[in-house]
N, C-alpha and C positions, 0 to 999 in steps of 0.2 A: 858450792853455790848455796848460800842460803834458800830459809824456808821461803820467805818473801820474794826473792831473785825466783823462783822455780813458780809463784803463782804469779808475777805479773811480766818475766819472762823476760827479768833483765841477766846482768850478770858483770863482772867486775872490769871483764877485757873483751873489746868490743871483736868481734869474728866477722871482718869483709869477706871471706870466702864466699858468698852467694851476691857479693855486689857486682853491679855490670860498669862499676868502675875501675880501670886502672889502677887505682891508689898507689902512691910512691908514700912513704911511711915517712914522717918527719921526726926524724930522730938525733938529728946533730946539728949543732949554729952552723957548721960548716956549709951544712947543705941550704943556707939561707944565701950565702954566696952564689952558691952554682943556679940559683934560681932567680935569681935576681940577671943574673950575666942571660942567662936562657931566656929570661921572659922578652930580652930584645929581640927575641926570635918570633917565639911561641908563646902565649901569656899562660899564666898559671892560676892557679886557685886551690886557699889552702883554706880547708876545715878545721875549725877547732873544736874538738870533741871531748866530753867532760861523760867517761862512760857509766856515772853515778846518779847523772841526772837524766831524766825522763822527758824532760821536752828537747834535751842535745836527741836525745833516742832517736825520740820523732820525728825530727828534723831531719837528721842525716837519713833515716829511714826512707823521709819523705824526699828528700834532694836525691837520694842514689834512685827513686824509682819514677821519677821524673830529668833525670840528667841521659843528655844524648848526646854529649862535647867530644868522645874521648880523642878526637883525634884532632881536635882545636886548640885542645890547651893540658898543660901536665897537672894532675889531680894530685894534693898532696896533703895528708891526713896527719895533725900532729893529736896523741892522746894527750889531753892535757896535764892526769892525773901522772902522767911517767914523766913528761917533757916543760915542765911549769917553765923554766929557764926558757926554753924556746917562744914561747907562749909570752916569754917577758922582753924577748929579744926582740918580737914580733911588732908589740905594741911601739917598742922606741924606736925602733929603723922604722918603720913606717907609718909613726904617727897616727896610730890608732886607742882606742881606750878596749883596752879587753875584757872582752865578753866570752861567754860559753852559752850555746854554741853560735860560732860565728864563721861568717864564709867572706873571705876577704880576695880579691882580682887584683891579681900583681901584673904590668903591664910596663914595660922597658923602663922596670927599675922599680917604679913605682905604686903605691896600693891607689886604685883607682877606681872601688867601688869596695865595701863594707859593709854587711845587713848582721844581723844576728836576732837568735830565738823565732819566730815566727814570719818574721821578715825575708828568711833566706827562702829562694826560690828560683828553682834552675830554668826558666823560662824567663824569668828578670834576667838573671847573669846573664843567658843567650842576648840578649837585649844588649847587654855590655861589651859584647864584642863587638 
């Protein structure tokens, strides 16, 4: 960890271990499939987190400690700096223009709500269901 990383308390890869959410890791185009198929079920919502920048920080800091869904919909966390590909796959199946950090509401197939940087706020999304 850097000098910098150790006084404002960031760091390179982000640690959900003390989040009170689920998080499913998004890690492979594949898994864009099974979520897409699921969300006719159950709706999902994917975070895009970019662990270099300081307002994705806040954001998700601020979403996970205002978020009370887990059992409404599958949480699913792509890092953008591992998963750019994903991140690009994102943007063209669903018609979105990508941002960091961004929280986008996948709903029987398709993204049906989209905020990012300040905008994201898990009292809206509740709203979106």
């Amino acid at each position: 960890m850097s000098m910098f990383s150790n006084i404002f308390g960031g760091s390179d890869k982000q640690d959900n271990s003390n989040s009170k959410i689920n998080w499913i890791p998004l890690q492979q185009i594949g898994q864009l499939d099974e979520m897409v198929t699921s969300s006719e079920q159950k709706p999902a919502v994917i975070f895009k987190h970019s662990s270099r920048c300081s307002i994705s920080r806040f954001a998700l800091k601020q979403f996970e400690k205002d978020f009370d869904l887990d059992d409404t919909v599958d949480a699913y966390f792509l890092d953008l700096l591992e998963h750019r590909d994903i991140s690009n796959e994102i943007a063209s199946r669903f018609g979105v223009y990508h941002q960091s950090p961004q929280l986008l509401l996948i709903k029987d197939g398709k993204s049906v709500y989209d905020v990012s940087h300040d905008a994201i706020d898990a009292g809206e999304l509740k709203g979106k269901l």
